[in-house]
DRENPATI-72988 format. One record per residue (C-alpha): residue in three letters; chain; x, y, z. Coordinates in nm, 3 decimals, always signed. Layout:
N
<"ALA","A",<X,Y,Z>>
...
***
This chain:
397
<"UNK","A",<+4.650,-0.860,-1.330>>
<"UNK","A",<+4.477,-1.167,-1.165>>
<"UNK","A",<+4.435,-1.499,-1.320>>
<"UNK","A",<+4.180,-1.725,-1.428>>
<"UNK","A",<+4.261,-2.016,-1.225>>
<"UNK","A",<+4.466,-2.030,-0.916>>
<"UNK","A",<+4.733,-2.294,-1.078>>
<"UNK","A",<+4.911,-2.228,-1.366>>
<"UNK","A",<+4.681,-2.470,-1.650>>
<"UNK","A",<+4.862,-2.780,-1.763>>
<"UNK","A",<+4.890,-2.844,-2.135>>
<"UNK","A",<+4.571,-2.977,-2.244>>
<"UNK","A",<+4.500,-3.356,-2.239>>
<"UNK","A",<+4.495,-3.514,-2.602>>
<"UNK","A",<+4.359,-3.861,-2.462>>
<"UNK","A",<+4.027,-3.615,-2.369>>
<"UNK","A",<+3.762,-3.481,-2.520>>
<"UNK","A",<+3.725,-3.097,-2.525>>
<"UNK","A",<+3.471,-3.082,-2.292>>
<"UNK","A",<+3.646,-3.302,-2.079>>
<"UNK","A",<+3.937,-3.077,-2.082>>
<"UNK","A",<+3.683,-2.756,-2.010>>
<"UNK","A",<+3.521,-2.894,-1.682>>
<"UNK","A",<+3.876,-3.026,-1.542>>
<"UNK","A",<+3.931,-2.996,-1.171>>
<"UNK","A",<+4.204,-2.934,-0.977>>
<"UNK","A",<+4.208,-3.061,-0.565>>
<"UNK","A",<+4.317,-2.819,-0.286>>
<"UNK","A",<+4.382,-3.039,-0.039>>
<"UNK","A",<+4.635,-2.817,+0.083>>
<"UNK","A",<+4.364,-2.599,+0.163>>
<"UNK","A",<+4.113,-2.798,+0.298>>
<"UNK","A",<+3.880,-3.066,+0.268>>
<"UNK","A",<+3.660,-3.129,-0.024>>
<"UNK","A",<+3.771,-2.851,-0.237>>
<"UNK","A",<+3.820,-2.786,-0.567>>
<"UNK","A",<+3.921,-2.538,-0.824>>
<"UNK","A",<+3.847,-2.486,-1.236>>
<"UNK","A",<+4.185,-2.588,-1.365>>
<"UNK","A",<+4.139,-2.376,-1.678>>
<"UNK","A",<+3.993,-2.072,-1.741>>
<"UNK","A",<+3.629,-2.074,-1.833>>
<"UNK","A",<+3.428,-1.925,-2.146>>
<"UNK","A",<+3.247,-1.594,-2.114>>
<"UNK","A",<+3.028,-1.581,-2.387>>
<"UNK","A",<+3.034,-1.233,-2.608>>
<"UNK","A",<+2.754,-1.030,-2.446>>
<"UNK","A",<+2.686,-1.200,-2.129>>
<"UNK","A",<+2.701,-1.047,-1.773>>
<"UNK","A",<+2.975,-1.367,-1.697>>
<"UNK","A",<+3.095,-1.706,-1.770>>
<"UNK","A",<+2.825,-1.941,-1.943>>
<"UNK","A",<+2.617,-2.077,-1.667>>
<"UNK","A",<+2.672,-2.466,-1.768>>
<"UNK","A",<+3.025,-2.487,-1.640>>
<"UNK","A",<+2.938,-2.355,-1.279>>
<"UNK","A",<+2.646,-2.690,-1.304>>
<"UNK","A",<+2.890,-2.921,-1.495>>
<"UNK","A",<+3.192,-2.807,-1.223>>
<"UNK","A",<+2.953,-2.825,-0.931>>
<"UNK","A",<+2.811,-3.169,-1.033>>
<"UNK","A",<+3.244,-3.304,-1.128>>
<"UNK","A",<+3.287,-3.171,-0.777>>
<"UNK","A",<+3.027,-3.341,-0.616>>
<"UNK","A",<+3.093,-3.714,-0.759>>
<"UNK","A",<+3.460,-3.676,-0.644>>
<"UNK","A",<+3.330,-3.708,-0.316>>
<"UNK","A",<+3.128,-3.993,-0.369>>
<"UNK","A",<+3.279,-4.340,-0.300>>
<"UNK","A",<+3.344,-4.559,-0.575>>
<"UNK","A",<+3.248,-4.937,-0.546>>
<"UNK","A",<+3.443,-5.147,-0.300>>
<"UNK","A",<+3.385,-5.422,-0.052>>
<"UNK","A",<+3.353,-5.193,+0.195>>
<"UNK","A",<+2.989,-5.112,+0.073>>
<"UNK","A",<+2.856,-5.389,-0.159>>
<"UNK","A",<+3.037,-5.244,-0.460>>
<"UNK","A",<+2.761,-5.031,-0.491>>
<"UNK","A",<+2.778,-4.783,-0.739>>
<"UNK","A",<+2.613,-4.471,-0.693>>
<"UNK","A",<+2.532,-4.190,-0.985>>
<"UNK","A",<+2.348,-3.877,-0.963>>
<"UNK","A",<+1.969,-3.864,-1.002>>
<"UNK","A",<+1.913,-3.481,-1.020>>
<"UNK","A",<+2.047,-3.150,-0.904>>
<"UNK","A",<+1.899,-2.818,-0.773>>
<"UNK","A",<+2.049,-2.521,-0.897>>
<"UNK","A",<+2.048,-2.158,-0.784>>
<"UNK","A",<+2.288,-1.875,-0.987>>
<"UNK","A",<+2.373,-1.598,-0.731>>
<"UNK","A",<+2.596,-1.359,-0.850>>
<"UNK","A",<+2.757,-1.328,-1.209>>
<"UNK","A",<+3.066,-1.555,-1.214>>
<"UNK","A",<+3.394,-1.370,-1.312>>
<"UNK","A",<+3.618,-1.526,-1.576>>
<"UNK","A",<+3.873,-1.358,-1.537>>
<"UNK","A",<+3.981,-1.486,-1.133>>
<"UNK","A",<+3.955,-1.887,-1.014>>
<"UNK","A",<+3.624,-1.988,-0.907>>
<"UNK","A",<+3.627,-2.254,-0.609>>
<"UNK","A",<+3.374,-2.537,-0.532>>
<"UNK","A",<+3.332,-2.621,-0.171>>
<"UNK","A",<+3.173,-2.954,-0.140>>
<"UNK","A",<+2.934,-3.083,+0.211>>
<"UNK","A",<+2.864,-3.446,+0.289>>
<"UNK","A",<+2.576,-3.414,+0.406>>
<"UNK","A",<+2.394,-3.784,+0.388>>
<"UNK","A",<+2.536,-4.058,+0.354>>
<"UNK","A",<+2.257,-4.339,+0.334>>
<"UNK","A",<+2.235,-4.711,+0.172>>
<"UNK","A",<+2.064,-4.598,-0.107>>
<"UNK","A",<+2.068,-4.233,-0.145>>
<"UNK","A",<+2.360,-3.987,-0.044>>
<"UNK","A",<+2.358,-3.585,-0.072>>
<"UNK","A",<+2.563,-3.331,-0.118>>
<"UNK","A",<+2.569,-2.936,-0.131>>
<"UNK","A",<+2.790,-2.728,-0.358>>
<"UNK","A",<+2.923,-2.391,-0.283>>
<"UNK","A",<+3.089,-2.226,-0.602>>
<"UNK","A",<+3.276,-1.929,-0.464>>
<"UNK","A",<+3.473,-1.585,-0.569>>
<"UNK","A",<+3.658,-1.335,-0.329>>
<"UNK","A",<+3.498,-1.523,-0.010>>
<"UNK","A",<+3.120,-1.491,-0.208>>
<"UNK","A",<+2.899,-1.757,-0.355>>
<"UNK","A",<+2.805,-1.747,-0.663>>
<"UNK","A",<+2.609,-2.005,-0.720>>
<"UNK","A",<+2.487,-2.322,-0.503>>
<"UNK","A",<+2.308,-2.666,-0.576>>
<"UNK","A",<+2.232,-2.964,-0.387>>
<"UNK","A",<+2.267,-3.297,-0.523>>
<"UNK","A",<+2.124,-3.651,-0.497>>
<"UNK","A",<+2.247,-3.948,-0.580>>
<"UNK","A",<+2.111,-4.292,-0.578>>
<"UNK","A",<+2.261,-4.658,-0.561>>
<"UNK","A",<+2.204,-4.824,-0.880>>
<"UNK","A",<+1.968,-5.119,-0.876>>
<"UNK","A",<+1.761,-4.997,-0.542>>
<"UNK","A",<+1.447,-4.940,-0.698>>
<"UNK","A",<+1.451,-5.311,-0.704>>
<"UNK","A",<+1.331,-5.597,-0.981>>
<"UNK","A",<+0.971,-5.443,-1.049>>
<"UNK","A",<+0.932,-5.136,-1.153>>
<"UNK","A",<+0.723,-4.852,-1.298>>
<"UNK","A",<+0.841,-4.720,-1.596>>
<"UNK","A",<+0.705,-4.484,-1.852>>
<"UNK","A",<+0.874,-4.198,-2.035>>
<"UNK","A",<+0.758,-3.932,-2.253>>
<"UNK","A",<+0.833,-4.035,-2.668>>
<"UNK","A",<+1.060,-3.870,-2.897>>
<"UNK","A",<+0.870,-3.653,-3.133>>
<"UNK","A",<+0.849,-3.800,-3.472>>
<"UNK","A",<+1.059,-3.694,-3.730>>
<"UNK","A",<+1.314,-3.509,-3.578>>
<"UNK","A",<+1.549,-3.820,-3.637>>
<"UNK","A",<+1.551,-3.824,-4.020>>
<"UNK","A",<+1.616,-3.442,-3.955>>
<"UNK","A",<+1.956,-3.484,-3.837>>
<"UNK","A",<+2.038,-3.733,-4.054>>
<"UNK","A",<+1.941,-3.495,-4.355>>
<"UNK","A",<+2.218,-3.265,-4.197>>
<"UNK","A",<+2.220,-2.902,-4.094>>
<"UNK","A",<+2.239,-2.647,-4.285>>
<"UNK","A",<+2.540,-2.451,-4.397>>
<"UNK","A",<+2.603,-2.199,-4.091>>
<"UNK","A",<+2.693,-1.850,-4.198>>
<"UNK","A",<+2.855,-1.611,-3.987>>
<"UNK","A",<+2.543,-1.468,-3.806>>
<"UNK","A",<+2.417,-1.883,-3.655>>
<"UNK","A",<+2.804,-1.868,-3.558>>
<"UNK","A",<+2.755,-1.561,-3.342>>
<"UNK","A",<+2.433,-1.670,-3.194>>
<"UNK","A",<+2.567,-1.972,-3.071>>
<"UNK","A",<+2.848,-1.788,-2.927>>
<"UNK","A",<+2.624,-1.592,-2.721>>
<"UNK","A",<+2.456,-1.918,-2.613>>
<"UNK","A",<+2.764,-2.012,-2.470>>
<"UNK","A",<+2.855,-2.231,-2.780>>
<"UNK","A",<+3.221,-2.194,-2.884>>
<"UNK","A",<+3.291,-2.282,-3.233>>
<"UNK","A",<+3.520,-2.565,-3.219>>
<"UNK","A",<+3.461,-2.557,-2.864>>
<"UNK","A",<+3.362,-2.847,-2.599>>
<"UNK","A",<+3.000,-2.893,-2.820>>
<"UNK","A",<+2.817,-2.848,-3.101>>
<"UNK","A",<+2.402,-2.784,-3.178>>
<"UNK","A",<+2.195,-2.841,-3.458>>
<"UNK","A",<+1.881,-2.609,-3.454>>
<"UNK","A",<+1.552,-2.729,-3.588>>
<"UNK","A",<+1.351,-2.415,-3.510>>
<"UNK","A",<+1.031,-2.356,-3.335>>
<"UNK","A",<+0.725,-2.571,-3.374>>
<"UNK","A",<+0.373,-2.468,-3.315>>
<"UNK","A",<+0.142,-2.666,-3.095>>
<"UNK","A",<-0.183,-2.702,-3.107>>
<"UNK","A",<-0.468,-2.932,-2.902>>
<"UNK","A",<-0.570,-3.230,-3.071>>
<"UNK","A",<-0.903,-3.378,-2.902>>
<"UNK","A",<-0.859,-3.750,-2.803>>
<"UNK","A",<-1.252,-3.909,-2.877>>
<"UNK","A",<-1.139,-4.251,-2.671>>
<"UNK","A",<-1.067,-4.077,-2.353>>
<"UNK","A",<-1.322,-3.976,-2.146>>
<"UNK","A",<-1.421,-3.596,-2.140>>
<"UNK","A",<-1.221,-3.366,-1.925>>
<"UNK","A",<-0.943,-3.692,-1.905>>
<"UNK","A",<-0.570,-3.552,-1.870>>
<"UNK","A",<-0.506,-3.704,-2.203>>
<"UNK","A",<-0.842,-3.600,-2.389>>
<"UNK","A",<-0.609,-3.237,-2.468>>
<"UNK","A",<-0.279,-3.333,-2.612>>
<"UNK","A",<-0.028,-3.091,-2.766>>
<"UNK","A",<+0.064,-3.166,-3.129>>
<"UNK","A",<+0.311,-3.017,-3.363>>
<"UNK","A",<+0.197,-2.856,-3.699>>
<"UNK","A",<+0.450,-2.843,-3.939>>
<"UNK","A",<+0.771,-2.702,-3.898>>
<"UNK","A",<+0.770,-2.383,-4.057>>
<"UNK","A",<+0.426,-2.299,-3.877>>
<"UNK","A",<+0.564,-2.024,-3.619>>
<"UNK","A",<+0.280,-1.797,-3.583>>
<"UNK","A",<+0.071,-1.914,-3.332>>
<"UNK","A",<-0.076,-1.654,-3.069>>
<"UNK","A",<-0.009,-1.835,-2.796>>
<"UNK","A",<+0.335,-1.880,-2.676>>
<"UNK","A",<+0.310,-2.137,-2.426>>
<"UNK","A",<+0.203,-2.360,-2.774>>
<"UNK","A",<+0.530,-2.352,-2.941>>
<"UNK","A",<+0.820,-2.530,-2.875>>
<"UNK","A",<+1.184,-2.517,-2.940>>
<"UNK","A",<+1.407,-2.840,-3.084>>
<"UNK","A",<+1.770,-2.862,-3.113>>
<"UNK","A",<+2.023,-3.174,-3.104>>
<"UNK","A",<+2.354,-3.130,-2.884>>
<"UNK","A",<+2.684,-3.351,-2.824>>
<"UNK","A",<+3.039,-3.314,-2.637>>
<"UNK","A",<+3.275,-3.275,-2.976>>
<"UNK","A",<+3.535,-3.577,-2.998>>
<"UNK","A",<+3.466,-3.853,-2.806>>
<"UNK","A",<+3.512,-3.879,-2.402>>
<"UNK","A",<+3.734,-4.104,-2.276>>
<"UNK","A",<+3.646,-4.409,-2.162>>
<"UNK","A",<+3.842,-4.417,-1.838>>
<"UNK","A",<+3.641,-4.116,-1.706>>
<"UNK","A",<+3.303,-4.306,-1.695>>
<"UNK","A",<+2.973,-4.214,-1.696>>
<"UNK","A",<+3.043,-3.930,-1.454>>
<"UNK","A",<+3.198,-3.755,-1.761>>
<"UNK","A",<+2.935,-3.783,-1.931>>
<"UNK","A",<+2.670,-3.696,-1.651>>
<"UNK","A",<+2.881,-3.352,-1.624>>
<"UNK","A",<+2.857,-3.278,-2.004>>
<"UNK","A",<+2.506,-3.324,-2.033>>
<"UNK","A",<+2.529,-3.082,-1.729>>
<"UNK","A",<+2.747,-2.810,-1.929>>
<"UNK","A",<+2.518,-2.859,-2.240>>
<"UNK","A",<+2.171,-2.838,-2.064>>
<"UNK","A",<+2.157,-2.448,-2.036>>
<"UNK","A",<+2.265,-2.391,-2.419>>
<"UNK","A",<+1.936,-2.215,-2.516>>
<"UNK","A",<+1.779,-2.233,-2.211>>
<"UNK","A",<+1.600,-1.946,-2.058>>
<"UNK","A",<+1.629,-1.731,-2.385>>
<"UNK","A",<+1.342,-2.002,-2.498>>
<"UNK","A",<+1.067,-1.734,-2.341>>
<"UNK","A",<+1.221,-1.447,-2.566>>
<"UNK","A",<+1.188,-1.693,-2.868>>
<"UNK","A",<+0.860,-1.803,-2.831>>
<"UNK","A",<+0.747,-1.447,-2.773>>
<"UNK","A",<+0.975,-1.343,-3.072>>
<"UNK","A",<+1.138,-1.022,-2.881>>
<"UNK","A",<+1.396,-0.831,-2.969>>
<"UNK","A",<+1.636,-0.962,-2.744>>
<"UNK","A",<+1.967,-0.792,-2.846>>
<"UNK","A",<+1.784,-0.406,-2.921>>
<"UNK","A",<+1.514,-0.310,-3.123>>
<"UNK","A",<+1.607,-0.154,-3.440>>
<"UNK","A",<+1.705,+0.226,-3.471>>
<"UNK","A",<+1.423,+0.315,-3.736>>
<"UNK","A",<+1.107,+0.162,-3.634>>
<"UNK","A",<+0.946,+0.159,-3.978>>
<"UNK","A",<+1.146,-0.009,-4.275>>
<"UNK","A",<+1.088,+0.019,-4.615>>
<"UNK","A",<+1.286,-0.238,-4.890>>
<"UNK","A",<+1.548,+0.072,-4.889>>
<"UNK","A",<+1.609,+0.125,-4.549>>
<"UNK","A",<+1.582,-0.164,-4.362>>
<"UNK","A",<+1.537,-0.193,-3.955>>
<"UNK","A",<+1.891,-0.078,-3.836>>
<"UNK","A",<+2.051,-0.250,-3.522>>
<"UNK","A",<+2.097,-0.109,-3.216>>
<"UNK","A",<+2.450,-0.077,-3.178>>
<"UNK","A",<+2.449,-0.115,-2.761>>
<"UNK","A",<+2.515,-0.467,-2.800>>
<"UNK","A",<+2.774,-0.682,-3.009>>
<"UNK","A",<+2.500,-0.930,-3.127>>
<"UNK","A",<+2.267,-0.647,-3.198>>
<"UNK","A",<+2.363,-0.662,-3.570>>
<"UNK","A",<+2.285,-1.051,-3.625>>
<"UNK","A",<+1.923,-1.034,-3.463>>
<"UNK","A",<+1.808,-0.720,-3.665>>
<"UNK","A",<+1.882,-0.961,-3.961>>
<"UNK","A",<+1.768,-1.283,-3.821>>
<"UNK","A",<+1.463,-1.214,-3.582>>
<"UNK","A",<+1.106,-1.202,-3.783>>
<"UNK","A",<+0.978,-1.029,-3.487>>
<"UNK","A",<+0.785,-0.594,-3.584>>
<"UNK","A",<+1.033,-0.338,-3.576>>
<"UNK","A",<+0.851,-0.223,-3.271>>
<"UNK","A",<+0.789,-0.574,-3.071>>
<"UNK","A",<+0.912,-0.534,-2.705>>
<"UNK","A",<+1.281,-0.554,-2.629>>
<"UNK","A",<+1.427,-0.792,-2.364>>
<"UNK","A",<+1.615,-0.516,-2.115>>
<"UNK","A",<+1.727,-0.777,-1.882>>
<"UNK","A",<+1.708,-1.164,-1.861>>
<"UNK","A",<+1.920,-1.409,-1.677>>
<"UNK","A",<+1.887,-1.773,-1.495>>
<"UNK","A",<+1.754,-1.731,-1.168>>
<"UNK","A",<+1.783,-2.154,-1.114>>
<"UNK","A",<+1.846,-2.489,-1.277>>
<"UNK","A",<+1.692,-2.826,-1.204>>
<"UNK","A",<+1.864,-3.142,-1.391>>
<"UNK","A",<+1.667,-3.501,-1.324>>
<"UNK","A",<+1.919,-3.745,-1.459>>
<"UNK","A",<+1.610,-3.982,-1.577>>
<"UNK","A",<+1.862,-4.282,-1.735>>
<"UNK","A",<+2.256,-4.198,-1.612>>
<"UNK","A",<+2.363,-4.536,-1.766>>
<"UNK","A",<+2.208,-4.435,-2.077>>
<"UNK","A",<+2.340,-4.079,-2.143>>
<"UNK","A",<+2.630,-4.064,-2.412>>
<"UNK","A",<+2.669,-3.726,-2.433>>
<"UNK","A",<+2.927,-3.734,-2.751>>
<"UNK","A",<+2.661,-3.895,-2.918>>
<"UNK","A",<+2.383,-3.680,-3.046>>
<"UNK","A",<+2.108,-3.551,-2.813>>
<"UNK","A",<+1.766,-3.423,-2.904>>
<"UNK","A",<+1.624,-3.157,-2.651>>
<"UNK","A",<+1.278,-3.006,-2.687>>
<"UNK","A",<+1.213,-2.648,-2.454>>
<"UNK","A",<+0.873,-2.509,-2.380>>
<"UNK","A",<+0.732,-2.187,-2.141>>
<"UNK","A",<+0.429,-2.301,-2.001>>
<"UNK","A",<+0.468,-1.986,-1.808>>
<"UNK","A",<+0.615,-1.631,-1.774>>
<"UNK","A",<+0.496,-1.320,-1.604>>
<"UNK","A",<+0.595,-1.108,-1.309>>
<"UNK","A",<+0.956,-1.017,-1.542>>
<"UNK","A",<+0.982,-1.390,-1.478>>
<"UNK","A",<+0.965,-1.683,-1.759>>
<"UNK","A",<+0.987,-2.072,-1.656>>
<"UNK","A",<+1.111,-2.315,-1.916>>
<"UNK","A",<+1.072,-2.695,-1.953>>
<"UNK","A",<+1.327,-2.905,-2.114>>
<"UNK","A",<+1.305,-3.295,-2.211>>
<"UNK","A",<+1.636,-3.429,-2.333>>
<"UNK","A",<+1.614,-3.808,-2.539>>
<"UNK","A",<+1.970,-4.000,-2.683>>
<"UNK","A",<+1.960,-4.118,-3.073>>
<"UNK","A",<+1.761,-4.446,-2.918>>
<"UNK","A",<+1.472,-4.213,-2.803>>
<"UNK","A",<+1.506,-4.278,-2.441>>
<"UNK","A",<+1.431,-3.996,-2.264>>
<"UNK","A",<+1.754,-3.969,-2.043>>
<"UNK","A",<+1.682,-3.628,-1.861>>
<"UNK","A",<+1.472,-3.364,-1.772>>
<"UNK","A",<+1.500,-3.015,-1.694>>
<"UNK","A",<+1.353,-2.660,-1.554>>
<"UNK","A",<+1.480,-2.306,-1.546>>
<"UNK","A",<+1.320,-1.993,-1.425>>
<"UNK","A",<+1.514,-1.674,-1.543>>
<"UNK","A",<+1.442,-1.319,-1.490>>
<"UNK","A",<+1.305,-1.192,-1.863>>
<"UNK","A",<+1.232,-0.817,-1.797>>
<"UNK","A",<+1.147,-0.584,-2.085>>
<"UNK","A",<+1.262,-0.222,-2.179>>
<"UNK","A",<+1.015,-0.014,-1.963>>
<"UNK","A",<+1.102,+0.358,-2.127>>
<"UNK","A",<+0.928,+0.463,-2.394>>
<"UNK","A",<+1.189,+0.542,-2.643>>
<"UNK","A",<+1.258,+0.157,-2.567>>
<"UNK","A",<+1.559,+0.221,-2.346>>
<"UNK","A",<+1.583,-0.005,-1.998>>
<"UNK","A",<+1.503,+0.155,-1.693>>
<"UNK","A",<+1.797,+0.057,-1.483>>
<"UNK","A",<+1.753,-0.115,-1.137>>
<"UNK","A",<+2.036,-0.198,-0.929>>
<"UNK","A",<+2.286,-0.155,-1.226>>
<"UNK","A",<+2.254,-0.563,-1.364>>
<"UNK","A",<+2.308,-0.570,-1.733>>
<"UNK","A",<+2.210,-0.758,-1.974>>
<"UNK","A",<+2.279,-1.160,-1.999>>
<"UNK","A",<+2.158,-1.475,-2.164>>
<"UNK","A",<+2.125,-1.799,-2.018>>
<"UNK","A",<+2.468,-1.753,-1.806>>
<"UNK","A",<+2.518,-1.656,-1.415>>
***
């Protein structure tokens, strides 16, 4: 029977957080330079085609700043912390056998260095990035700043609190890679519609005489998807350790950034995502019944508003992942995160997402994009015409 990790898993760490105890790494030296191994097994989410596509980012990225010097005479005591990362999933990461990281120097510069990341399973990869990182203070004294603002209201609507989960938001999350009790939690706020507000100060035709404003929240029924947008808040559960750093906290915001990711396009679009319902016509008596392919079938044929005979999702996984790490300093990620998603785009059985991430001070810390393959059920009883025998996933590799 193989194993999920190639050492036998050492008790887990009290002194660390959950999430600090997920994305633990264990050095082969032994077996050659640079290398590394997931020291416990990772989470494949109920439904998904493999493990949830955050750890291999969050693993890649704790792999990457091992190799990065830390501050010394040597060179300044400069302190260098990653600035964004390029992501591309390959193949569907196995939980059930080790995965390992293979790390490349390839640059090392005064202000910037690089590195490539090779996650690897029986001799294949799996899924590759390349990441930057940049000396802190190098941009010099003078600056130009700007950042994108925190929507308004979405503050007072954490503080308010969630509310009470029943079993079917539990399941959902699961299948967003979201354990319960697990390395985070997520607070949903839903889906806002957009729509463009004319600016009369700025000149006609001006990039800012069409801005996108939100309606109010329960306003989902706009025609045009590429309007909406989809709001959540995130944090690492417990509190990570201090003596890990701010790389800790750079890699959970990593693991975290892909919860909801790509399955933005199929919410926006408000597909069946799971199966469309057995009987296409309900009446108060005999409402839509699941399909019963899939384990979260049941949940969406009671949650999703979307006709009995909307399209079905037959396919949809993360084809890449791009992380800018805007403010590293000022990421906390066991402190509450607000992320807002959008799909300016999708067609070709492709969908591209955009996601800006802001801490409780409404900094925006981060940015990120994801394309994913979103293909829909071609036949036309609904069923997916099968190429190259890929099932079904969510925002995982």
């Amino acid at each position: 029977m193989p194993l999920a990790t190639l050492i036998k898993p050492p008790p887990v760490d009290p002194s660390k957080s959950p999430i600090e105890n997920v994305l633990d790494l264990t050095t082969l030296a032994d077996i050659g330079p640079d290398i590394y191994t997931n020291t416990r097994s990772l989470w494949h989410p109920p439904g998904a085609r493999g493990i949830y596509g955050g750890a291999a980012i969050a693993q890649s990225l704790a792999a990457a700043q091992k190799t990065i010097p830390p501050p010394s005479p040597s060179n300044n005591h400069a302190v260098f912390l990653i600035h964004s990362m390029h992501c591309y999933f390959v193949l569907a990461g196995d939980a059930s056998i080790p995965i390992l990281y293979h790390v490349e120097r390839v640059r090392e510069g005064k202000s910037f260095m690089t590195r490539t990341v090779q996650a690897r399973q029986r001799g294949k990869c799996i899924f590759t990035t390349t990441a930057s990182f940049v000396r802190e203070g190098s941009g010099g004294q003078k600056t130009v700043d700007h950042g994108w603002d925190m929507p308004e209201g979405v503050q007072a609507e954490l503080e308010r609190g969630a509310e009470l989960e029943d079993e079917r938001v539990k399941l959902e999350k699961a299948s967003n890679g979201e354990e319960e009790s697990g390395a985070f939690e997520s607070r949903r706020l839903g889906i806002m519609n957009t729509y463009p507000l004319q600016d009369t100060k700025s000149p006609k035709n001006s990039l800012s005489a069409s801005l996108l404003m939100p309606k109010p929240p329960s306003s989902e029924d706009s025609a045009h998807p590429h309007t909406k947008r989809t709001r959540q808040w995130f944090r690492a559960r417990g509190h990570i350790s201090p003596s890990a750093g701010p790389q800790a906290h750079l890699s959970a915001l990593a693991y975290m950034s892909d919860n909801y990711f790509i399955g933005t396009v199929s919410r926006v679009h408000n597909l069946w995502r799971f199966g469309r319902p057995t009987n296409p016509s309900p009446t108060p008596t005999s409402p839509p019944s699941p399909a019963a392919a899939h384990p979260m079938a049941a949940l969406e044929s009671v949650e999703n508003t979307a006709h009995p005979t909307a399209p079905s999702i037959g396919m949809m996984v993360s084809l890449d992942h791009t992380i800018y790490f805007h403010r590293p300093r000022e990421i906390r990620a066991d402190e509450w995160l607000f992320s807002e998603m959008e799909s300016p785009w999708a067609g070709d059985g492709r969908g591209l997402v955009l996601q800006r991430i802001w801490n409780r001070r409404g900094v925006l810390v981060a940015s990120c994009v994801q394309e994913g393959l979103v293909r829909l059920k071609q036949g036309e009883d609904g069923t997916m015409v099968e190429e190259s025998g890929m099932g079904r996933g969510g925002s995982k590799l």
